[in-house]
C-alpha positions in Angstrom: -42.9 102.8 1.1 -45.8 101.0 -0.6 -44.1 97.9 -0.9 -42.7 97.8 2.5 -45.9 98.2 3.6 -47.6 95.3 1.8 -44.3 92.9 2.6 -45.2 93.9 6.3 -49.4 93.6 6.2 -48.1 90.0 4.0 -45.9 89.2 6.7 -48.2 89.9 9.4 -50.6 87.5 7.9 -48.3 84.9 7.2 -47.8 85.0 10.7 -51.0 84.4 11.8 -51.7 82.0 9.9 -48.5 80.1 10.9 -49.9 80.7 14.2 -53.6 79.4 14.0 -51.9 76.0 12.4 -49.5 75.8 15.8 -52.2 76.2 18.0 -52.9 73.0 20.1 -56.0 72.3 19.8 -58.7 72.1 22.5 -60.3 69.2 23.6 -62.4 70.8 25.9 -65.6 68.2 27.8 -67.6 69.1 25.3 -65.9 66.7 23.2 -67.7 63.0 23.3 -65.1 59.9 23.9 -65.2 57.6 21.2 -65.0 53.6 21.2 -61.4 52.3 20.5 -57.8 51.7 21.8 -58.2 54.5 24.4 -60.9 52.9 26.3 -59.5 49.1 26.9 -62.1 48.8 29.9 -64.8 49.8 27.7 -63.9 47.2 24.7 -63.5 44.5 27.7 -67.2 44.9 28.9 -68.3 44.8 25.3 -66.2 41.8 24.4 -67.9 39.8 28.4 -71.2 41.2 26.8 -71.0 40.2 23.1 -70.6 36.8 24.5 -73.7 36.8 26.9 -75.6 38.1 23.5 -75.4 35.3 21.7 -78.9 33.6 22.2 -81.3 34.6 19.7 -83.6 37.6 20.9 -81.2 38.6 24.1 -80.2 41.8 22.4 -84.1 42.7 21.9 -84.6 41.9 25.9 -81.2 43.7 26.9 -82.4 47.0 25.1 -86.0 46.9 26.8 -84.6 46.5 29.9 -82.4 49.2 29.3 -84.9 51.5 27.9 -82.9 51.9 24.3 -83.6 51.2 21.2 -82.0 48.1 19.9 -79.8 50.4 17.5 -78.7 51.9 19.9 -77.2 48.8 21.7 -75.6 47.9 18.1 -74.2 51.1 17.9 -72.4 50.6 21.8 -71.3 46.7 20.8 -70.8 46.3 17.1 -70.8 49.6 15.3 -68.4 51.4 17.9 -69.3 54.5 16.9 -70.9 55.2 20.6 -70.5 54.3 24.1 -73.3 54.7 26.6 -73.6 57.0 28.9 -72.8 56.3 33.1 -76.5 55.3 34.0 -77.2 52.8 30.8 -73.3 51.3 31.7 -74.2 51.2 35.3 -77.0 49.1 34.3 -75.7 46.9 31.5 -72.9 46.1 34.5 -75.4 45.0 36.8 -77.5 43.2 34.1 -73.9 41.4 33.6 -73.6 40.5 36.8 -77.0 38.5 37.7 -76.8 36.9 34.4 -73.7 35.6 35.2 -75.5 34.8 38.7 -77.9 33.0 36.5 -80.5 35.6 36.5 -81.6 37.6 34.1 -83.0 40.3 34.8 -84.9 40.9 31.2 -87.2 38.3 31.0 
């Protein structure tokens, strides 16, 4: 009886273990979207921004205007580790916009 006992506790845990593994997991909102292939309209505003960074100190002028350090705006065009939340975007678009109206807004 003792070893049918521990073959059934053994089973039982084997089983929940098999179980936890199976389990899908959850990507609840808590989880942060990342930079990459699942975001092509993300990587084609950094790619039309990139190329309106070139001049030297627009970065420096792009992140004052945005209120963000200039890190940050590495992180959000080179690094890819980030993407910036819906106010900053909103913003960078519009920036985007009047320069390519021939205004910038940052000096």
């Amino acid at each position: 009886m003792d070893l049918g006992g521990l073959l059934a506790d053994a089973a039982e845990a084997g089983a929940k273990e098999v179980r936890k593994q199976l389990k899908p997991r959850r990507r609840g909102s808590y989880l942060t979207r990342r930079p990459g292939a699942d975001t092509p309209m993300w990587n084609a505003c950094a790619a039309l921004l990139r190329s309106e960074l070139t001049p030297y100190g627009s970065k420096v002028r792009l992140a004052r205007f945005l209120g963000i350090p200039k890190q940050r705006l590495s992180d959000f065009l080179k690094n890819g580790s980030r993407m910036p939340e819906a106010e900053t975007l909103l913003q960078i678009l519009n920036w985007l916009a009047q320069k390519q109206a021939d205004r910038d807004l940052s000096l």
